[in-house]
C-alpha positions in Angstrom: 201.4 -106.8 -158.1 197.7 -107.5 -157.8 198.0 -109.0 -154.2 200.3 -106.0 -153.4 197.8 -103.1 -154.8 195.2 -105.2 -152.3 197.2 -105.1 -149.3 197.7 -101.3 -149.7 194.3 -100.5 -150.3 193.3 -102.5 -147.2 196.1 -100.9 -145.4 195.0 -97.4 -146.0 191.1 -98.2 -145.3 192.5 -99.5 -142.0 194.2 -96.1 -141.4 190.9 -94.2 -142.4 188.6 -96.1 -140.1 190.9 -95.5 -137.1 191.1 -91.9 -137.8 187.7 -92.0 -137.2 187.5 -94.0 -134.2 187.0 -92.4 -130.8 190.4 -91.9 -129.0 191.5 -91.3 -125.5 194.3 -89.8 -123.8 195.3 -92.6 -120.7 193.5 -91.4 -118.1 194.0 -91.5 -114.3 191.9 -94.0 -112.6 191.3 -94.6 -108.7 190.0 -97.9 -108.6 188.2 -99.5 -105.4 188.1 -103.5 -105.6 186.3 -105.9 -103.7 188.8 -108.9 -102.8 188.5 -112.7 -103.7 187.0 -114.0 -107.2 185.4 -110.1 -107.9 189.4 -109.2 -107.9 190.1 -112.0 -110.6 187.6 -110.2 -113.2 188.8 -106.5 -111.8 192.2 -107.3 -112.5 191.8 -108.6 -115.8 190.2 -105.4 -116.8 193.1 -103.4 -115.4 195.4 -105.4 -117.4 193.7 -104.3 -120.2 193.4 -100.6 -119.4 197.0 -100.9 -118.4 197.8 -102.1 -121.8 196.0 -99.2 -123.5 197.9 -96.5 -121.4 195.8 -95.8 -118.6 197.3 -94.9 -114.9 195.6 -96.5 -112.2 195.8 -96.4 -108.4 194.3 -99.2 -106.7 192.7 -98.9 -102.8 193.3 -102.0 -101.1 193.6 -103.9 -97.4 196.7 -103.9 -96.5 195.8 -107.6 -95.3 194.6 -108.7 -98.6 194.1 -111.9 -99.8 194.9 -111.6 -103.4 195.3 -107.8 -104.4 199.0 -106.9 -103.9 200.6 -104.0 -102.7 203.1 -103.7 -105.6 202.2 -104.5 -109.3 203.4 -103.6 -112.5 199.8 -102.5 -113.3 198.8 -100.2 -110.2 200.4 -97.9 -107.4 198.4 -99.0 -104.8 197.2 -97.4 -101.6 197.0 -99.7 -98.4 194.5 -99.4 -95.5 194.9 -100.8 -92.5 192.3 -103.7 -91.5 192.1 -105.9 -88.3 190.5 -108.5 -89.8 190.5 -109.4 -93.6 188.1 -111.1 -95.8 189.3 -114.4 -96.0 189.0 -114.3 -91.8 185.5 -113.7 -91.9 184.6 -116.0 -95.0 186.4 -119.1 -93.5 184.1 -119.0 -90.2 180.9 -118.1 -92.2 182.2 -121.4 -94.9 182.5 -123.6 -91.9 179.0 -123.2 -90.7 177.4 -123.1 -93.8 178.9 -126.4 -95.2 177.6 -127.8 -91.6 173.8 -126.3 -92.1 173.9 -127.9 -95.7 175.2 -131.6 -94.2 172.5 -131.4 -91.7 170.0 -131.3 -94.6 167.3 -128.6 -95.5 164.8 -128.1 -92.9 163.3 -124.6 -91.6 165.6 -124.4 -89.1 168.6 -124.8 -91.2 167.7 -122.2 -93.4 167.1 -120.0 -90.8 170.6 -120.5 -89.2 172.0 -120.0 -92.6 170.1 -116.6 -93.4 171.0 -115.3 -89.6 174.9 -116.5 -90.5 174.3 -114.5 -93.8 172.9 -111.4 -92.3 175.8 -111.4 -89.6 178.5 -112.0 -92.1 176.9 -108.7 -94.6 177.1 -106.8 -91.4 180.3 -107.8 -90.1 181.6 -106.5 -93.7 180.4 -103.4 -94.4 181.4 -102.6 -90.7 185.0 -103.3 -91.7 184.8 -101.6 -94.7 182.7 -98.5 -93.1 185.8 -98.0 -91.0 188.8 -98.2 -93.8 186.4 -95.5 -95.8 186.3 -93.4 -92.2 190.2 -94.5 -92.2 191.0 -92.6 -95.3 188.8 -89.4 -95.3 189.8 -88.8 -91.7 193.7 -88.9 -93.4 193.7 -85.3 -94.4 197.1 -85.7 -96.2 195.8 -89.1 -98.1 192.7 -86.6 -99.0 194.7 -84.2 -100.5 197.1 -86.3 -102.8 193.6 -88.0 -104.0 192.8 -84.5 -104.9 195.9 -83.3 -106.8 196.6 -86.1 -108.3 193.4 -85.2 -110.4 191.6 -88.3 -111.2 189.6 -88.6 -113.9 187.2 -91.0 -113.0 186.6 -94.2 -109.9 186.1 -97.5 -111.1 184.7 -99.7 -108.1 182.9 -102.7 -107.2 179.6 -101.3 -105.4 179.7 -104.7 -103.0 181.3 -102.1 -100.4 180.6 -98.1 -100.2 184.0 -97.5 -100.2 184.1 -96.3 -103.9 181.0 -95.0 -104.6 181.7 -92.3 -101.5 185.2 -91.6 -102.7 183.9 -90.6 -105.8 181.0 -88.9 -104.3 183.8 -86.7 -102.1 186.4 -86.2 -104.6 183.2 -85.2 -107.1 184.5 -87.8 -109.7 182.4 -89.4 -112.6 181.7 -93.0 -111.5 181.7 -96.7 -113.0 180.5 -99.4 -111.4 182.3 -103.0 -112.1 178.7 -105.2 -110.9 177.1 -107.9 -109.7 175.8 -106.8 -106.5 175.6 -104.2 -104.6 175.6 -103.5 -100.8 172.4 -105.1 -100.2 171.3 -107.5 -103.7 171.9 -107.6 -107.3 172.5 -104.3 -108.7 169.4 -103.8 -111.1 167.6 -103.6 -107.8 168.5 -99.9 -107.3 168.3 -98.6 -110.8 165.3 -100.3 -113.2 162.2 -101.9 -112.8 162.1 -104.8 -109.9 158.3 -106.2 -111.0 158.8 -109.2 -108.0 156.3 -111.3 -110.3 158.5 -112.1 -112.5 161.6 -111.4 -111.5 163.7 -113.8 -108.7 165.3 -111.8 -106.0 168.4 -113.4 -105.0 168.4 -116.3 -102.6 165.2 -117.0 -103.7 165.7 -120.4 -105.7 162.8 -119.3 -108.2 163.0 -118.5 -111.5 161.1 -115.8 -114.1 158.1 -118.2 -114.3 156.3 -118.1 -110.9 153.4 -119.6 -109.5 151.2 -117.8 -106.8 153.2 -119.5 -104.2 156.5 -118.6 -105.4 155.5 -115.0 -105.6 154.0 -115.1 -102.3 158.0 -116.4 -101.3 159.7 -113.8 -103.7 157.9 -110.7 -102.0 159.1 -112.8 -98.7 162.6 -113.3 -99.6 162.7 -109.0 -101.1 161.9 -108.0 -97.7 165.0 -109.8 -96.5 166.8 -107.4 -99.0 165.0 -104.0 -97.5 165.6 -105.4 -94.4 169.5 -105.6 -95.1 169.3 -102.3 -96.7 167.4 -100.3 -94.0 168.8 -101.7 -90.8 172.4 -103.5 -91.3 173.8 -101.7 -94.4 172.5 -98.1 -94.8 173.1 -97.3 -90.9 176.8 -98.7 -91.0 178.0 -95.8 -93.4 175.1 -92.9 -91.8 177.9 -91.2 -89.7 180.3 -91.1 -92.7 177.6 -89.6 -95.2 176.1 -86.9 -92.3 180.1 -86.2 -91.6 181.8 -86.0 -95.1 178.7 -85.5 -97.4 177.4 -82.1 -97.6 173.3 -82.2 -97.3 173.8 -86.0 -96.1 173.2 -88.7 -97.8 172.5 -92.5 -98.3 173.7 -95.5 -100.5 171.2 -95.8 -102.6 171.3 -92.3 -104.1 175.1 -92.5 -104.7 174.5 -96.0 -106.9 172.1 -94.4 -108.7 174.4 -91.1 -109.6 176.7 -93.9 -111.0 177.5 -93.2 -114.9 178.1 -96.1 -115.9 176.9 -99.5 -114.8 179.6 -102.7 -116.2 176.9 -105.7 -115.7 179.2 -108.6 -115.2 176.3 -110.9 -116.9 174.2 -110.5 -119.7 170.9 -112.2 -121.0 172.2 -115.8 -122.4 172.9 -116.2 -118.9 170.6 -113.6 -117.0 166.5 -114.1 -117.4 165.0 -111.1 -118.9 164.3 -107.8 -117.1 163.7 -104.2 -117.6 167.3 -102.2 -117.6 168.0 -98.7 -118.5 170.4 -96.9 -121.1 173.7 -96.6 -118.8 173.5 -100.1 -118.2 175.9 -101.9 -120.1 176.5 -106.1 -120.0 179.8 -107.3 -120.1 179.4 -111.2 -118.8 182.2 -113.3 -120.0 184.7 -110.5 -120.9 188.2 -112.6 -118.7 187.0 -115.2 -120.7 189.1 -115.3 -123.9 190.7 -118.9 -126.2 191.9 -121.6 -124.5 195.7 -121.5 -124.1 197.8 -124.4 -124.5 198.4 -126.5 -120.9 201.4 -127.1 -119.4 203.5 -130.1 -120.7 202.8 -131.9 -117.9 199.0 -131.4 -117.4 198.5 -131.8 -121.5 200.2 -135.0 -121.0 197.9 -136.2 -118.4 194.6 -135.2 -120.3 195.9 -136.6 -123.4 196.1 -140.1 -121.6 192.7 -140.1 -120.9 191.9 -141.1 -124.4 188.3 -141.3 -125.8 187.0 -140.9 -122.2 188.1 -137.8 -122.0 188.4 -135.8 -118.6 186.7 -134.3 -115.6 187.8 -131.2 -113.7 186.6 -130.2 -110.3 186.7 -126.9 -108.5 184.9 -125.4 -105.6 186.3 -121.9 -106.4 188.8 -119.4 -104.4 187.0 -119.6 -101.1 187.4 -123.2 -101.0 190.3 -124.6 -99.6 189.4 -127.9 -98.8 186.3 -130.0 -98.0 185.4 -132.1 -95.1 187.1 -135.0 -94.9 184.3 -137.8 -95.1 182.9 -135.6 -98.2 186.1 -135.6 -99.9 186.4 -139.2 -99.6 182.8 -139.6 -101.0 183.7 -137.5 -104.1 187.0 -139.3 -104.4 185.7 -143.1 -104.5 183.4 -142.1 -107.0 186.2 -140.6 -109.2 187.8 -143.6 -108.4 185.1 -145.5 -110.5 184.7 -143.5 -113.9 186.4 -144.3 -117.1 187.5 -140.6 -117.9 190.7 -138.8 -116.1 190.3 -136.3 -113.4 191.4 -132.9 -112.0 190.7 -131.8 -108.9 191.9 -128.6 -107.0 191.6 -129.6 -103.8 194.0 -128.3 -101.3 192.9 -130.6 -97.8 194.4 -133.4 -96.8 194.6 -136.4 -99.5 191.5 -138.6 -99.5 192.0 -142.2 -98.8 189.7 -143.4 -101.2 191.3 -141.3 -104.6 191.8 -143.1 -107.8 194.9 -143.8 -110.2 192.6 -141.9 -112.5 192.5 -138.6 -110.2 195.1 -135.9 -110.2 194.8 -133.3 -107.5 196.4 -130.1 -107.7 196.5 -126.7 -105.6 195.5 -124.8 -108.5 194.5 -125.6 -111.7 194.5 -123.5 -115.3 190.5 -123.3 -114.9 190.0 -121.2 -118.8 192.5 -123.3 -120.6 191.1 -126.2 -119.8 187.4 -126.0 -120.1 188.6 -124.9 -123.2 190.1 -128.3 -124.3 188.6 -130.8 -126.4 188.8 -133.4 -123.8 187.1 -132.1 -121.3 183.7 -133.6 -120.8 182.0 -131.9 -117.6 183.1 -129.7 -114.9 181.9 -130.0 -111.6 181.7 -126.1 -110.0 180.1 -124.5 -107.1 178.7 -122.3 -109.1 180.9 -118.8 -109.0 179.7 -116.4 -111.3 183.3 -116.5 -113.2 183.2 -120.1 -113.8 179.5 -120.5 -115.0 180.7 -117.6 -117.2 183.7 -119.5 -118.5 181.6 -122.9 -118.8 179.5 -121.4 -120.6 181.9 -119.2 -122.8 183.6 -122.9 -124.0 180.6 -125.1 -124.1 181.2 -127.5 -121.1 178.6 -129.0 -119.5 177.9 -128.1 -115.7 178.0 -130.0 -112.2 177.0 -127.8 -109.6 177.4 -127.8 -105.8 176.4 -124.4 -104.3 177.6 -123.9 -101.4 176.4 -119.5 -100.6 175.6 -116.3 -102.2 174.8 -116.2 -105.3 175.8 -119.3 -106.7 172.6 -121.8 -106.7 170.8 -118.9 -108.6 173.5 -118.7 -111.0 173.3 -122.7 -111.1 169.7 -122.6 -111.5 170.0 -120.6 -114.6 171.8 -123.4 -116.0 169.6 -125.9 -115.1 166.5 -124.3 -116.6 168.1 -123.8 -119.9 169.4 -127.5 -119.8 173.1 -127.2 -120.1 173.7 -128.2 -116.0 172.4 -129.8 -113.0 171.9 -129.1 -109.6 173.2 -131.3 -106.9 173.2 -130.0 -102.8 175.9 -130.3 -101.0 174.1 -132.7 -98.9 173.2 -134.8 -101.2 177.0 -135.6 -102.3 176.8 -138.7 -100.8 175.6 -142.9 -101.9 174.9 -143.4 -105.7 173.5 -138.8 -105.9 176.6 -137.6 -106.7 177.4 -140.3 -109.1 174.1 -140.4 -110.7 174.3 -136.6 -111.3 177.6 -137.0 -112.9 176.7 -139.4 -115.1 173.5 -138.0 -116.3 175.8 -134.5 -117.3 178.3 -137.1 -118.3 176.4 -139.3 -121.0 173.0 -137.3 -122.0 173.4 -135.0 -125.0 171.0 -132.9 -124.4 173.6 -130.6 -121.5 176.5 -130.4 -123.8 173.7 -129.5 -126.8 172.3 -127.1 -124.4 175.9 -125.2 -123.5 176.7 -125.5 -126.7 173.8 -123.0 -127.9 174.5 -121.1 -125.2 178.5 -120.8 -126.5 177.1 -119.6 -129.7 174.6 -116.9 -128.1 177.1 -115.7 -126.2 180.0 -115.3 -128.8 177.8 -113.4 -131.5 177.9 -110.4 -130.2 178.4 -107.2 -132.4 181.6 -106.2 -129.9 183.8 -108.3 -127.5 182.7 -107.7 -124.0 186.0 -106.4 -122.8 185.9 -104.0 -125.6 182.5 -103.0 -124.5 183.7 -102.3 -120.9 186.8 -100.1 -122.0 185.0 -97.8 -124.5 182.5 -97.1 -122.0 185.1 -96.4 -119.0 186.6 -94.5 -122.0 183.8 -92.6 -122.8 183.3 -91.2 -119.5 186.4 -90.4 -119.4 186.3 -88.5 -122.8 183.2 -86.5 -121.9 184.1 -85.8 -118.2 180.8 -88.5 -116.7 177.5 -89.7 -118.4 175.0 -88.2 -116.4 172.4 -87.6 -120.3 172.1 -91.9 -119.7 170.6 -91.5 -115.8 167.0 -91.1 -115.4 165.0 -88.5 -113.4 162.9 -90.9 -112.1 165.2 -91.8 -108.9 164.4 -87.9 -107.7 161.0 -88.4 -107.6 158.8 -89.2 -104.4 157.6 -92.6 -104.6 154.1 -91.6 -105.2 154.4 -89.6 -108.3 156.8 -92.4 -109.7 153.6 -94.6 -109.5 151.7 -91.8 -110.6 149.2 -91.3 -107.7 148.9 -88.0 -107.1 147.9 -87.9 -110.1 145.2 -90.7 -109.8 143.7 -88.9 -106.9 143.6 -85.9 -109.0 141.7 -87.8 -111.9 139.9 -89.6 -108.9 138.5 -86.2 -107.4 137.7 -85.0 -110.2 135.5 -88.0 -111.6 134.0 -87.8 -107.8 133.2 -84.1 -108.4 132.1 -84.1 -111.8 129.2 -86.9 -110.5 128.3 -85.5 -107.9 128.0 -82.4 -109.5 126.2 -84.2 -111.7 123.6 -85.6 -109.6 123.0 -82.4 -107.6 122.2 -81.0 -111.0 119.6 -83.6 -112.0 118.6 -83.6 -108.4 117.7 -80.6 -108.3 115.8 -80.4 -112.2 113.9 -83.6 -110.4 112.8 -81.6 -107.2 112.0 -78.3 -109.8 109.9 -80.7 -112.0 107.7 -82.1 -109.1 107.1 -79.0 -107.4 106.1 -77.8 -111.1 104.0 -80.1 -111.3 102.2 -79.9 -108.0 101.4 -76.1 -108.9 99.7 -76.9 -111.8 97.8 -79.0 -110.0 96.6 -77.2 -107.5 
């Protein structure tokens, strides 16, 4: 009777807090993806405001690489594209792995940052045009109108969204990383370049003169992607479709709500502003149990335990020589290993080596056999390595991943190997060193704790605040006036001017006074003498 009186009082305090929590009607949801790895995490917040009764219509390329055109989750609304994404990332992988091979010089990085530049512009042409493709589609308009959305979710890599929104006048939040040009706090807090990295940059929160003197270098790269390759590309859309005109940065900043796929076990500290809200690590979730097969094969490895292997979504395969490399020194470690690695079979591979074309990345960093994982450093798998406590490998290969590396290495739960140095006794020394010094898997470890005591679950996080705009129709009370203002009362100097001329004044009125009792006095004087 006692254990039954218990369970009814807990029962009915259950009912009363949920009559008091915040609830929402499933709302209707346009959503405006970016394709690749930044679809992974979009579609595993779909699925979960799929789950909780939401209706969502998802704007894709009708060449897509992973978003497809019929889902239990999402209608979906197909634009036609010449080229896709994985076209232009293939040719833009090729050279890059080459530059790296060739080994850093001025040059290199040069080529590689004129390769970059071409690649952002190449995009946002593409994606200029599909946004051109479905305003110009008067009927597509006008079923985007009826069917009375309630808010756009979108991933602000492309403009696509945050114009659609703008156009159909729709409250808008932002799924983020990066932006059209950057990382997204660039356009909405405080950017103080002396202690804060801009991307590509290598440097981290603690600079010396030099390394600011290359920060403010590298953040003119940035305005320089802004100004002439990014903001130009969408003008004729904005002066067409947006009354009063327009630009990119203005629409980011009329954003509601800001989903930060990161948060600050992983990001360095910054300043950030109330509609900013951190979500890193919400795909990651417990390990589920492997396949027969695969648990089979990890269970064999004993009290060596295993190593897994990926180089992400845009990797298909590596060059052959390099894969060889990696695969003789597999060949010579005592623990068992995965590798996704979809090229042809190196000669050199182990008995202890098991490649696959795709591998279950969360379950298994989540099993207590694996022992490192060797990444390139993609912002979901630093997330997940970090999210079960497995010590990190890196091999950046572009974007953002060697800055997402980096901020592993500095807290000491990864290292940092180039892709040019995967080759002799590096990229076994490297492995080893993650492999067989406590201090990385101490180091993750902390981190794993950080990250998991947290008040709220990052997905949950990320749904009440999609939620909440939805509830009260946007979130504009959490945007500051500051982005309105002229640049030089945001730094206040009309008003030092002010103070300025009036100082200026007040002496110089000042000394013409005195000046002139001086010159009174003496000619005082003089009378009397005379």
């Amino acid at each position: 009777m006692p254990v039954q009186r218990t369970c009814g009082i807990f029962l009915f305090l259950s009912l009363c807090l949920m009559s008091f929590t915040p609830t929402c009607d499933g709302g209707k949801i346009l959503v405006v993806p970016l394709d690749g790895s930044h679809w992974i995490n979009m579609k595993i917040l779909l699925e979960e405001l799929h789950a909780r009764g939401h209706s969502l219509t998802v704007v894709r390329a009708s060449n897509s690489w992973y978003i497809d055109e019929k889902s239990p989750l999402y209608t979906s609304i197909s634009l036609k594209m010449d080229e896709g994404l994985e076209d232009i990332i293939d040719v833009f992988l090729e050279k890059n792995m080459r530059v790296h091979r060739e080994g850093a010089s001025v040059l290199s990085y040069f080529k590689l940052t004129k390769d970059m530049l071409s690649l952002i512009s190449d995009f946002h042409v593409m994606w200029a045009d599909a946004t051109a493709q479905i305003l110009d589609d008067e009927k597509l308009v006008k079923s985007l109108r009826d069917y009375k959305y309630d808010l756009v979710l979108t991933d602000p890599a492309t403009a696509t969204g945050i114009v659609l929104a703008k156009y159909l006048k729709l409250p808008l939040v932002l799924n983020v990383r990066w932006i059209t040009s950057g990382e997204g706090h660039y356009v909405i807090a405080p950017y103080p370049l002396s202690y804060i990295p801009v991307p590509g940059s290598g440097l981290t929160d603690k600079m010396t003169f030099i390394q600011r003197v290359k920060n403010i270098l590298f953040n003119s790269i940035v305005e320089y992607q802004q100004r002439v390759l990014v903001g130009p590309t969408y003008k004729a859309i904005f002066d067409k479709y947006i009354k009063g005109g327009c630009d990119i940065i203005t629409l980011l900043q009329e954003a509601d709500i800001w989903l930060f796929r990161s948060d600050f076990v992983f990001e360095f500290p910054r300043p950030t502003m109330p509609n900013a809200v951190y979500i890193g690590g919400f795909q990651c979730k417990p390990a589920q149990p492997l396949p027969a097969d695969l648990e089979q094969f990890v269970q064999s490895a004993g009290e060596h335990g295993v190593i897994i292997m990926t180089l992400g979504t845009l990797v298909n395969a590596l060059p052959e020589d390099l894969a060889d490399e990696i695969a003789s020194v597999f060949a010579k470690m005592p623990q068992k290993v995965i590798w996704r690695h979809k090229g042809k079979r190196p000669s050199t591979l182990g008995n202890n080596t098991l490649i696959v074309d795709w591998m279950p990345q969360k379950d298994l960093l989540g099993h207590p056999q694996i022992k490192a994982f060797v990444a390139h450093g993609g912002t979901n798998g630093v997330q997940e390595a970090i999210y079960h406590g497995v010590p990190v490998l890196g091999i950046p290969l572009f974007f953002d991943q060697y800055d997402n590396l980096l901020r592993l290495q500095e807290r000491g739960a990864g290292k940092i190997l180039q892709l040019g140095d995967v080759k002799g006794n590096s990229f076994e020394q490297g492995l080893n060193e993650v492999l067989h010094q406590d201090s990385y898997r101490q180091n993750i470890q902390r981190m794993s704790r950080l990250h998991r005591d947290q008040p709220m679950a990052p997905m949950d996080q990320a749904v009440f605040w999609i939620e909440y705009v939805i509830r009260h129709k946007g979130a504009p009370h959490l945007r500051t006036e500051a982005y309105k203002m002229p640049w030089y009362s945001y730094y206040c100097l009309d008003v030092l001017l002010v103070l300025l001329t009036a100082a200026t004044l007040l002496l110089l009125s000042t000394f013409a006074v005195l000046r002139f009792l001086c010159c009174r006095s003496r000619r005082k004087t003089k009378t009397k003498q005379h």
